[in-house]
N, CA, C and O atoms as a Maestro MAE file, in Angstrom:
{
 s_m_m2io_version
 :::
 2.0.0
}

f_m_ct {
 s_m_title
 :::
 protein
 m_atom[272] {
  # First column is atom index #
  i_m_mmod_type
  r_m_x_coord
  r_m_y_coord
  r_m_z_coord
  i_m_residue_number
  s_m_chain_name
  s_m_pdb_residue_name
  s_m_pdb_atom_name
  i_m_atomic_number
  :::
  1 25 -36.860 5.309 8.815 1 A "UNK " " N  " 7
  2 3 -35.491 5.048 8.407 1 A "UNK " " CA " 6
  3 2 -35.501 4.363 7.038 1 A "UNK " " C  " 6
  4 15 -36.473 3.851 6.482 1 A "UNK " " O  " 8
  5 25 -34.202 4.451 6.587 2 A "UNK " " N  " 7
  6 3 -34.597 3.942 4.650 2 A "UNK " " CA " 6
  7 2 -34.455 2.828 4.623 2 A "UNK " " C  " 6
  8 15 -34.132 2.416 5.737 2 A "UNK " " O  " 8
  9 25 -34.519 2.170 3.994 3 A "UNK " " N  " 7
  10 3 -34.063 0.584 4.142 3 A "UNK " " CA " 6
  11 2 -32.757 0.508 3.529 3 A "UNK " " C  " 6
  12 15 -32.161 1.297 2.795 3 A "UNK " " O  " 8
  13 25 -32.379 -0.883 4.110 4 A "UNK " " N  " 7
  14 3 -30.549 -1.334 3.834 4 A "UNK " " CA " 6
  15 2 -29.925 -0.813 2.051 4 A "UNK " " C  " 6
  16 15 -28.703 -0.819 1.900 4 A "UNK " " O  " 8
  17 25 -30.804 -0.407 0.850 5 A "UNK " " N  " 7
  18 3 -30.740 -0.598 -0.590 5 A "UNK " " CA " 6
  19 2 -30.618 0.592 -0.491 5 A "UNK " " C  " 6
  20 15 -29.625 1.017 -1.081 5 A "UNK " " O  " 8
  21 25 -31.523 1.714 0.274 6 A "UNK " " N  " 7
  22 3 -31.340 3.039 -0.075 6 A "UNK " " CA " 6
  23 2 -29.950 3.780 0.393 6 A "UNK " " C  " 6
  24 15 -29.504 4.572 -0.436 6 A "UNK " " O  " 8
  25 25 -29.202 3.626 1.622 7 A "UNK " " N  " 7
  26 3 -29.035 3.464 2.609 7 A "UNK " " CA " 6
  27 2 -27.487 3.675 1.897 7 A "UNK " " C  " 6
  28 15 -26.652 4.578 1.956 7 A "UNK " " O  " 8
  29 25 -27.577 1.968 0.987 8 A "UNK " " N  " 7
  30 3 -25.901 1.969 0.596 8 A "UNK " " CA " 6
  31 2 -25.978 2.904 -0.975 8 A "UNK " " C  " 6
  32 15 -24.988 3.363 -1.546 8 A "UNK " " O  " 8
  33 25 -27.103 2.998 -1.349 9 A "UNK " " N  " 7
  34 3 -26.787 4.277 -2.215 9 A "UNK " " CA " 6
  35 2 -26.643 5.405 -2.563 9 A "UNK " " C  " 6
  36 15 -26.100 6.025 -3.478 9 A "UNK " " O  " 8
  37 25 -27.697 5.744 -0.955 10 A "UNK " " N  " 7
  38 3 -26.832 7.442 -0.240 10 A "UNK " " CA " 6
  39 2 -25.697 7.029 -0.017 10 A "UNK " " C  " 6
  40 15 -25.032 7.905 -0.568 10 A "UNK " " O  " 8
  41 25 -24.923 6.257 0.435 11 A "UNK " " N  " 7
  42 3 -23.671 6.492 0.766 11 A "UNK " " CA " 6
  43 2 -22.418 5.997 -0.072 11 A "UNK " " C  " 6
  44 15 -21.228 6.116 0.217 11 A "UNK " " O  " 8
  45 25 -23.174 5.232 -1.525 12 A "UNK " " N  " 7
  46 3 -22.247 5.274 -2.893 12 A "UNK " " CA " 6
  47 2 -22.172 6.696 -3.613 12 A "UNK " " C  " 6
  48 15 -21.151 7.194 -4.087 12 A "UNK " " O  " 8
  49 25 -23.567 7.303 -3.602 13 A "UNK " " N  " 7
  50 3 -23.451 8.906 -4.206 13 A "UNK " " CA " 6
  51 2 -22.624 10.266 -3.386 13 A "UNK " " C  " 6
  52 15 -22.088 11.270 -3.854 13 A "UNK " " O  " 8
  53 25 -22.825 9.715 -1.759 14 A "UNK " " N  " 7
  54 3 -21.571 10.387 -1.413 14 A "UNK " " CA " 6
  55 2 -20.441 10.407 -1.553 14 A "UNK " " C  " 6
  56 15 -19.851 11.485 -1.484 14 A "UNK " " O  " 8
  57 25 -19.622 8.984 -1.846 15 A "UNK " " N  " 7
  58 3 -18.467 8.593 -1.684 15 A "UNK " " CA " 6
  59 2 -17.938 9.074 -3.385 15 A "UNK " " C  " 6
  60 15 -16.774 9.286 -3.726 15 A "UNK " " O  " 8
  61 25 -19.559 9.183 -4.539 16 A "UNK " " N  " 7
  62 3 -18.696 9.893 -5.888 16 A "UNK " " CA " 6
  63 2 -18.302 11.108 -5.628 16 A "UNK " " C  " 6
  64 15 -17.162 11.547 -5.780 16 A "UNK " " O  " 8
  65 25 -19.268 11.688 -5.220 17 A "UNK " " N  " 7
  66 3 -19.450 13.351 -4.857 17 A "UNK " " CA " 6
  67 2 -18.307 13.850 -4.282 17 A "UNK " " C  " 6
  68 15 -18.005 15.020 -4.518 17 A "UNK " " O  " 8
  69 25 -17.460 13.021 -3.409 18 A "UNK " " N  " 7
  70 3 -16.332 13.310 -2.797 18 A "UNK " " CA " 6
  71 2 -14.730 12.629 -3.643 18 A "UNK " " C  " 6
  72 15 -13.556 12.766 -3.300 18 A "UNK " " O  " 8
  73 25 -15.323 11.911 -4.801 19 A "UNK " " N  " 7
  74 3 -14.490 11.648 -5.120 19 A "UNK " " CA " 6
  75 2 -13.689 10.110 -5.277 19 A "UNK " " C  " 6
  76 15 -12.583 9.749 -5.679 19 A "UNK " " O  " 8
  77 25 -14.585 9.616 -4.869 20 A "UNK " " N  " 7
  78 3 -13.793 8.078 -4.658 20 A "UNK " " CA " 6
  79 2 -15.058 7.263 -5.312 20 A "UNK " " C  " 6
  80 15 -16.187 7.659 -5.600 20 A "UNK " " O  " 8
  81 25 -14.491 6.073 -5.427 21 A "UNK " " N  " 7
  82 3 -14.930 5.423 -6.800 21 A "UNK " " CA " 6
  83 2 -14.828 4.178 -6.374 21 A "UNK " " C  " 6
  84 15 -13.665 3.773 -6.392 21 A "UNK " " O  " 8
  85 25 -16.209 2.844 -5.709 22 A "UNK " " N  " 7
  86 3 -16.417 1.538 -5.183 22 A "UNK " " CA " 6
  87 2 -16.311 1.012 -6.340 22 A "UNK " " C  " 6
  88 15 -17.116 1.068 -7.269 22 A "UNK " " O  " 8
  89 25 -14.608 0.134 -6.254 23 A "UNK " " N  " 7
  90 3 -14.068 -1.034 -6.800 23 A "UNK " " CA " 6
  91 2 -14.512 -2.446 -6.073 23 A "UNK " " C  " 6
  92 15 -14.316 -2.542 -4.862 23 A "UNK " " O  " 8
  93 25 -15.071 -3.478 -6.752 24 A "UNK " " N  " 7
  94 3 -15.391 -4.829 -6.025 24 A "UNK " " CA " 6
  95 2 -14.121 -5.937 -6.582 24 A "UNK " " C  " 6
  96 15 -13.572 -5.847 -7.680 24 A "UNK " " O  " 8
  97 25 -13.935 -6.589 -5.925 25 A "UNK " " N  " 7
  98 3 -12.537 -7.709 -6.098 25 A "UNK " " CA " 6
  99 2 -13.394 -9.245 -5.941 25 A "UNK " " C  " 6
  100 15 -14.214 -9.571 -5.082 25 A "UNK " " O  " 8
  101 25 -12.985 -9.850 -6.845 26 A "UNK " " N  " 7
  102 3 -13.634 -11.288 -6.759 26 A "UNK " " CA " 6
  103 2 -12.124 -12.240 -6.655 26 A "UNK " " C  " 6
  104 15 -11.463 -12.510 -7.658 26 A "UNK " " O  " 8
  105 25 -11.781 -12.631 -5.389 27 A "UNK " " N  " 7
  106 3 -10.199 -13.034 -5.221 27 A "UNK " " CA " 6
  107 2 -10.419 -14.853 -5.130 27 A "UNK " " C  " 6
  108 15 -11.418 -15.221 -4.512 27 A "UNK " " O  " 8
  109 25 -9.601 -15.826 -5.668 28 A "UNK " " N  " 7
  110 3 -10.045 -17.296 -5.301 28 A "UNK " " CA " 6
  111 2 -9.998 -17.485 -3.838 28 A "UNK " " C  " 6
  112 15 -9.195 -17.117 -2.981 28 A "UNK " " O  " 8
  113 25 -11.407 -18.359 -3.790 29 A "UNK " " N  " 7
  114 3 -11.204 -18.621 -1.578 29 A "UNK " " CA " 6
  115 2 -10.290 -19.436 -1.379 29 A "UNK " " C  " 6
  116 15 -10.614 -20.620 -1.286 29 A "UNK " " O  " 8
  117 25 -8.813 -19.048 -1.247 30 A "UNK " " N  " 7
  118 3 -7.794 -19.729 -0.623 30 A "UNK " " CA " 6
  119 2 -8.208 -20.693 0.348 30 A "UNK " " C  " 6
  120 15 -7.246 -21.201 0.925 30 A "UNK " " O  " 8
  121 25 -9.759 -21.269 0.859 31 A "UNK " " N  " 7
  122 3 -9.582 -21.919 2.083 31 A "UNK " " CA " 6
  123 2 -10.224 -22.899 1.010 31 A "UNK " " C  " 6
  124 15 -10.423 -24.000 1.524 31 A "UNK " " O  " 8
  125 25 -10.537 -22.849 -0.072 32 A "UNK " " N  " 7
  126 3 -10.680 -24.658 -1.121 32 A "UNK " " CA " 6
  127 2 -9.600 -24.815 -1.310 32 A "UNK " " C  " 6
  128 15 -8.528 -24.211 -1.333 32 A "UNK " " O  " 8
  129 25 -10.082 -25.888 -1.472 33 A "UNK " " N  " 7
  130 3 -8.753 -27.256 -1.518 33 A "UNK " " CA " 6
  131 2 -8.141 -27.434 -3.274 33 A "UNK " " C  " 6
  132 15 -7.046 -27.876 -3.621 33 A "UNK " " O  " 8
  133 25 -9.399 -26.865 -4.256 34 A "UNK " " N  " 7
  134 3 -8.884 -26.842 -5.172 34 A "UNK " " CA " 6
  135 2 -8.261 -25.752 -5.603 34 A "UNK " " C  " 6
  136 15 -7.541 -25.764 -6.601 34 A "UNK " " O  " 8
  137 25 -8.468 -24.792 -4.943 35 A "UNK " " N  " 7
  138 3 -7.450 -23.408 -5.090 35 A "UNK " " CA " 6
  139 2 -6.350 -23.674 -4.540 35 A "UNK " " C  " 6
  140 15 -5.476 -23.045 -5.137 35 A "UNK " " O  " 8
  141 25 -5.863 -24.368 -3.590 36 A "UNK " " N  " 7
  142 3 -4.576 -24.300 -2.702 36 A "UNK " " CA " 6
  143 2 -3.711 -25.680 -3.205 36 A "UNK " " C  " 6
  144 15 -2.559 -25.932 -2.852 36 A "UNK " " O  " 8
  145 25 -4.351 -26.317 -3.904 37 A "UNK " " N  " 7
  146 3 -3.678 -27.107 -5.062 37 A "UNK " " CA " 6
  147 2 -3.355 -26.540 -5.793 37 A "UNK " " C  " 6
  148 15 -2.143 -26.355 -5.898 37 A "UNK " " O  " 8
  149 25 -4.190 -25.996 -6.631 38 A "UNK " " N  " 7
  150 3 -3.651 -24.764 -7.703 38 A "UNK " " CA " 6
  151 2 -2.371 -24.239 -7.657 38 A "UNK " " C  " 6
  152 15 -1.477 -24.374 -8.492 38 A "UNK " " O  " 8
  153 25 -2.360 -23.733 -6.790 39 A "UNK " " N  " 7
  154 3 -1.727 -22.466 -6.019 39 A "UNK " " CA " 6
  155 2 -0.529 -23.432 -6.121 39 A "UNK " " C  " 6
  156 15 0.261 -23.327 -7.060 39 A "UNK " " O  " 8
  157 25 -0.390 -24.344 -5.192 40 A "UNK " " N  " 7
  158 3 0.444 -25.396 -4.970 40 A "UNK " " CA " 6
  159 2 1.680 -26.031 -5.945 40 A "UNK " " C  " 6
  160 15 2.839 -26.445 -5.935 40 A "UNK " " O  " 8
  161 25 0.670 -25.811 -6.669 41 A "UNK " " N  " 7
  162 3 1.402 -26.429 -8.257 41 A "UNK " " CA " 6
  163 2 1.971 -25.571 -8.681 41 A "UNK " " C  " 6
  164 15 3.163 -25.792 -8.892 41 A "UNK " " O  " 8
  165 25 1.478 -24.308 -8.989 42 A "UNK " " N  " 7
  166 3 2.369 -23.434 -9.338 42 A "UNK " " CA " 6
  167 2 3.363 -22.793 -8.755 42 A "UNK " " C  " 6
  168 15 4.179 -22.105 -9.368 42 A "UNK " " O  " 8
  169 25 3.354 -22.968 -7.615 43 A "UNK " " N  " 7
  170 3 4.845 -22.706 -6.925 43 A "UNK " " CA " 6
  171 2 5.782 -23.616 -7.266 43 A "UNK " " C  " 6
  172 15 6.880 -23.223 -7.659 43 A "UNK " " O  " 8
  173 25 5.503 -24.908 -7.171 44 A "UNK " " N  " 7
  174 3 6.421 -26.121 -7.575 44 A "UNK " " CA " 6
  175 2 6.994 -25.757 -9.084 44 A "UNK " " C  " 6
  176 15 8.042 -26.325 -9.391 44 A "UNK " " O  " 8
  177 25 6.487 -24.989 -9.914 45 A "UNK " " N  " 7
  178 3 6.921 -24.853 -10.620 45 A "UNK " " CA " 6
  179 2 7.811 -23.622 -11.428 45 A "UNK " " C  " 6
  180 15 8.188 -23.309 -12.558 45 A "UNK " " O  " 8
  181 25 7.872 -23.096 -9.804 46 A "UNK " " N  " 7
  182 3 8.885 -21.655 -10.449 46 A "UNK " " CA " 6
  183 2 9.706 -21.922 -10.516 46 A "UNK " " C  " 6
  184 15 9.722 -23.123 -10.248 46 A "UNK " " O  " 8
  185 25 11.366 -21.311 -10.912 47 A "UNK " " N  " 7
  186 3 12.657 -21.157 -10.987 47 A "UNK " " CA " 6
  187 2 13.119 -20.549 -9.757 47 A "UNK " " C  " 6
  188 15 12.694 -19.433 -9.457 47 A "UNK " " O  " 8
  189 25 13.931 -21.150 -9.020 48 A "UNK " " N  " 7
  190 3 14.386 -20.603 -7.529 48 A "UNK " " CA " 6
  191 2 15.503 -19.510 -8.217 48 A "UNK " " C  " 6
  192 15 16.144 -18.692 -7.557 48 A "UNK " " O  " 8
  193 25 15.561 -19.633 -9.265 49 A "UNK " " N  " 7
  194 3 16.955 -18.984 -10.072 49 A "UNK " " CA " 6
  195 2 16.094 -16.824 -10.297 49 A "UNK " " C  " 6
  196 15 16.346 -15.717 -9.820 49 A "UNK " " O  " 8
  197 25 15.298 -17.298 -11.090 50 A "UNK " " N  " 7
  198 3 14.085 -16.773 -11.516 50 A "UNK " " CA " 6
  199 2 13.245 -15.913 -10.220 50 A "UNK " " C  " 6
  200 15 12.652 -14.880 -10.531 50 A "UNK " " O  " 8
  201 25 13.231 -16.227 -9.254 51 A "UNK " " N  " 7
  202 3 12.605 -16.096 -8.294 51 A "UNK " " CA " 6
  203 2 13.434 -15.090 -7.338 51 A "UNK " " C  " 6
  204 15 12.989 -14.115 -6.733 51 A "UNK " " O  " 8
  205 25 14.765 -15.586 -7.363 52 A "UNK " " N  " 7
  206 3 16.066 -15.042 -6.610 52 A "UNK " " CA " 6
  207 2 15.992 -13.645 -7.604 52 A "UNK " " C  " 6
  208 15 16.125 -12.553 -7.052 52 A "UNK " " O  " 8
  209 25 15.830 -13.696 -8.711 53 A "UNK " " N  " 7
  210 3 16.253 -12.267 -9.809 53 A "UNK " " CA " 6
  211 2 15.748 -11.445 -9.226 53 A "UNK " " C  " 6
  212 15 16.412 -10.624 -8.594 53 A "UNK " " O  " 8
  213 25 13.638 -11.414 -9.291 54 A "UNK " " N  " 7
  214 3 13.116 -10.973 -8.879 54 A "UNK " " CA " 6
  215 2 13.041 -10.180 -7.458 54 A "UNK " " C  " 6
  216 15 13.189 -8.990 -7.180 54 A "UNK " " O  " 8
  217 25 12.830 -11.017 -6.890 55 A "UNK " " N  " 7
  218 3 13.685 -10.482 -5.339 55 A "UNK " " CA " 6
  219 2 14.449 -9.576 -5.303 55 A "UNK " " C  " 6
  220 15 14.075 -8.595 -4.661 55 A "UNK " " O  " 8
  221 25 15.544 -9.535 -5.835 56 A "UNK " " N  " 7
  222 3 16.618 -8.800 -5.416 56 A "UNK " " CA " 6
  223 2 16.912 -7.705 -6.107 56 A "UNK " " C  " 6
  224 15 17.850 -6.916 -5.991 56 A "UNK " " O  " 8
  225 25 15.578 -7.758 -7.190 57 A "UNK " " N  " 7
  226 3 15.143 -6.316 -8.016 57 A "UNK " " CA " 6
  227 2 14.355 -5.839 -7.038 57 A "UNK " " C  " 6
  228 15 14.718 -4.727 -6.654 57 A "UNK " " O  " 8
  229 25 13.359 -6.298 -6.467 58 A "UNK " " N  " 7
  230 3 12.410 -5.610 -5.151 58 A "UNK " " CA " 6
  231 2 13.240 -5.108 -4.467 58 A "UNK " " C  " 6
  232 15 13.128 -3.898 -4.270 58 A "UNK " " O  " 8
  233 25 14.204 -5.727 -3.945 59 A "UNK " " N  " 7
  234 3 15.269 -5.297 -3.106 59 A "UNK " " CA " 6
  235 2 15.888 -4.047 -2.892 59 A "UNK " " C  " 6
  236 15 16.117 -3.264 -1.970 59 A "UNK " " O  " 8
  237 25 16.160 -4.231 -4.725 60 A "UNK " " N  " 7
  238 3 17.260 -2.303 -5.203 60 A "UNK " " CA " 6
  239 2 16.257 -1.854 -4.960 60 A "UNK " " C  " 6
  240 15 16.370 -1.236 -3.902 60 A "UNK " " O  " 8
  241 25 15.097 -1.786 -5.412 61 A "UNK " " N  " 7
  242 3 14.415 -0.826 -5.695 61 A "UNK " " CA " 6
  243 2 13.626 -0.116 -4.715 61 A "UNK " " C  " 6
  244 15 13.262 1.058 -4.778 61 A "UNK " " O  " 8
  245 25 13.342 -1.180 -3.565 62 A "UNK " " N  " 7
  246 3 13.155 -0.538 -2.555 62 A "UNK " " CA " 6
  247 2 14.417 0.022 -1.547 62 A "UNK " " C  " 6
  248 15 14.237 0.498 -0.426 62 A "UNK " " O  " 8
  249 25 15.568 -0.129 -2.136 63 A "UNK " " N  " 7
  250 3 16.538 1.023 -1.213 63 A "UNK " " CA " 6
  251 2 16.720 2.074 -2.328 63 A "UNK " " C  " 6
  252 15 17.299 3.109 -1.996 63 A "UNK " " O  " 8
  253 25 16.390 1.975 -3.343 64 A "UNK " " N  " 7
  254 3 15.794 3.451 -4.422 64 A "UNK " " CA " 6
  255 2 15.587 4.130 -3.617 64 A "UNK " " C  " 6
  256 15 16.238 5.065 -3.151 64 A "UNK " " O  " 8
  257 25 14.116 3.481 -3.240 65 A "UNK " " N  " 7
  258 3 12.974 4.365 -2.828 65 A "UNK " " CA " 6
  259 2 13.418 4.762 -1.626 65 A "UNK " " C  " 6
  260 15 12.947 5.895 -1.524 65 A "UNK " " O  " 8
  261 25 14.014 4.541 -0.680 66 A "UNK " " N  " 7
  262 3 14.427 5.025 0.372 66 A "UNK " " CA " 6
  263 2 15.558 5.939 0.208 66 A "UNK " " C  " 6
  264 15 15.831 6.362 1.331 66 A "UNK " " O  " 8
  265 25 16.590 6.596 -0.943 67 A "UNK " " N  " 7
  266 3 17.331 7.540 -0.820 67 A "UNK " " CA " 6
  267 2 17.011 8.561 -1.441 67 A "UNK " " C  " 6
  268 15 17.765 9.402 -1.931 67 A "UNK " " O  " 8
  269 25 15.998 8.530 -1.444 68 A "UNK " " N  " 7
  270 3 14.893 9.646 -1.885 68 A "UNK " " CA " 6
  271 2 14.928 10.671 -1.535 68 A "UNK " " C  " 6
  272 15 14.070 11.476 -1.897 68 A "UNK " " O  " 8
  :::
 }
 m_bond[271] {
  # First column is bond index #
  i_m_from
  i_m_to
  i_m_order
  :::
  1 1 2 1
  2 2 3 1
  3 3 4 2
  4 3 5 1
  5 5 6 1
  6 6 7 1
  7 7 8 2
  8 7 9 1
  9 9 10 1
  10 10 11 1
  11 11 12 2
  12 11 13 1
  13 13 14 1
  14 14 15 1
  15 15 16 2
  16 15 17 1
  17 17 18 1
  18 18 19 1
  19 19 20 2
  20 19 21 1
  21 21 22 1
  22 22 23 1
  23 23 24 2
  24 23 25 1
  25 25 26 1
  26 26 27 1
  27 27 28 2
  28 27 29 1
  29 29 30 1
  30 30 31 1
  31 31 32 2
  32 31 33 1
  33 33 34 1
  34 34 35 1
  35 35 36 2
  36 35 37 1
  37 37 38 1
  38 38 39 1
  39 39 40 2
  40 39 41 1
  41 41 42 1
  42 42 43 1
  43 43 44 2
  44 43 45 1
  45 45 46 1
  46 46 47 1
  47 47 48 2
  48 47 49 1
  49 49 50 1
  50 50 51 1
  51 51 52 2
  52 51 53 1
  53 53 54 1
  54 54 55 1
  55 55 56 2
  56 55 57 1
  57 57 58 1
  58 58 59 1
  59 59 60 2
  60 59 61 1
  61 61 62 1
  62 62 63 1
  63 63 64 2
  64 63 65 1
  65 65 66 1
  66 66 67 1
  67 67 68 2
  68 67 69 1
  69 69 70 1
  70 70 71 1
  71 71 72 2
  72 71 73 1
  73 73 74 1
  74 74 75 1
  75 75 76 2
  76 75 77 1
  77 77 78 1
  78 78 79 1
  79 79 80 2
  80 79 81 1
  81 81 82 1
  82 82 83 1
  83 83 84 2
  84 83 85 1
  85 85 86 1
  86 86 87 1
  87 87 88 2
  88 87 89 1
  89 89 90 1
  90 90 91 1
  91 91 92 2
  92 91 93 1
  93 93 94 1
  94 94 95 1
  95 95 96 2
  96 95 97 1
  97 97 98 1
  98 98 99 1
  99 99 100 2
  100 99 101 1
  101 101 102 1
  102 102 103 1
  103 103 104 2
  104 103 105 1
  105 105 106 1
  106 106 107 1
  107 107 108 2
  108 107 109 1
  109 109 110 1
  110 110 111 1
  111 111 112 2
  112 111 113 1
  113 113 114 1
  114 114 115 1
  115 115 116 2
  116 115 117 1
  117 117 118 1
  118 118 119 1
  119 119 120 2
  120 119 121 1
  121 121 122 1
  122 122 123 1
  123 123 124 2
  124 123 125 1
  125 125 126 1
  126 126 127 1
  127 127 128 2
  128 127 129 1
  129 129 130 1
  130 130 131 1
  131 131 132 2
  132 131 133 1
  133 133 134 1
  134 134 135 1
  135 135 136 2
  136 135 137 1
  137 137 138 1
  138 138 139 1
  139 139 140 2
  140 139 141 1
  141 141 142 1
  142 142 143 1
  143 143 144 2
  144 143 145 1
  145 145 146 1
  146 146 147 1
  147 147 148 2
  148 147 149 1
  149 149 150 1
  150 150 151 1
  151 151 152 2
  152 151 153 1
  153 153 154 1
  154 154 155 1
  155 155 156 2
  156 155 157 1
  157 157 158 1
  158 158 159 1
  159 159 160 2
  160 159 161 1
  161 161 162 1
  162 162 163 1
  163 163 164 2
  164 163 165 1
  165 165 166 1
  166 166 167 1
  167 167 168 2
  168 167 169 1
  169 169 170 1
  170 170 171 1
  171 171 172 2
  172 171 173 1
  173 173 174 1
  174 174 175 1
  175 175 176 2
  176 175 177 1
  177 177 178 1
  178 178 179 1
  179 179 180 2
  180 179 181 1
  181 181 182 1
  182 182 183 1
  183 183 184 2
  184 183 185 1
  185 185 186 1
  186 186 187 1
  187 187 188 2
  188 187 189 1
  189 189 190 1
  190 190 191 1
  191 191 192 2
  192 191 193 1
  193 193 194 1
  194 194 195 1
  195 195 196 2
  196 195 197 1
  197 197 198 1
  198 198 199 1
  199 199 200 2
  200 199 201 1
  201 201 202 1
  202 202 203 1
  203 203 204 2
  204 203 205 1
  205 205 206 1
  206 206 207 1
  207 207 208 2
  208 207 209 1
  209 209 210 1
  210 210 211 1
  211 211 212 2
  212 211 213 1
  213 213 214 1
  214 214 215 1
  215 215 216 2
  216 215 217 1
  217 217 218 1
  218 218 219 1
  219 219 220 2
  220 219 221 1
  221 221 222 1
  222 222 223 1
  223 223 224 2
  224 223 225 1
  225 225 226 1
  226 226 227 1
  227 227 228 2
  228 227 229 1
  229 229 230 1
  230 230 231 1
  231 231 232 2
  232 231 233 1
  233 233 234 1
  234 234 235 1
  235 235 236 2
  236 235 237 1
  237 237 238 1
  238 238 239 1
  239 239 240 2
  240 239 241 1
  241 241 242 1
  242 242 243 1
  243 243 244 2
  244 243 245 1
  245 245 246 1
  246 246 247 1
  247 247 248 2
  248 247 249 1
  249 249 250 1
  250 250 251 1
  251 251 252 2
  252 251 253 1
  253 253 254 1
  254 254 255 1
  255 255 256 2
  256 255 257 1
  257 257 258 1
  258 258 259 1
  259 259 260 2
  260 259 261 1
  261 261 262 1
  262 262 263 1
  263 263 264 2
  264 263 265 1
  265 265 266 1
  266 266 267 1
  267 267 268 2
  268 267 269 1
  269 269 270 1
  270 270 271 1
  271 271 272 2
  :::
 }
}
């Protein structure tokens, strides 16, 4: 049997061959404390005004998309 290295690169050269294309995501670990401060802060600092706009553009736009 091949080992674990060969293994995931038969099955990266399949996945071109067919068409699809391994994207990797490096996302902050929401479970530190200095990310969820972060995070924290910047909510405190949106516009509820600003925030409401937004929204309620998601809103139309997803009953757009539904009279499709």
């Amino acid at each position: 049997m091949a080992n674990p290295a060969e293994r995931m690169r038969a099955m990266r050269a399949r996945r071109r061959q067919s068409g699809l294309r391994e994207v990797r995501l490096v996302v902050p670990d929401a479970r530190a404390a200095a990310t969820r401060e972060r995070i924290a802060a910047q909510v405190a600092r949106l516009s509820p005004a600003s925030e409401r706009d937004a929204l309620d553009w998601i809103e139309e736009m997803a009953e757009f998309d539904e009279a499709r």
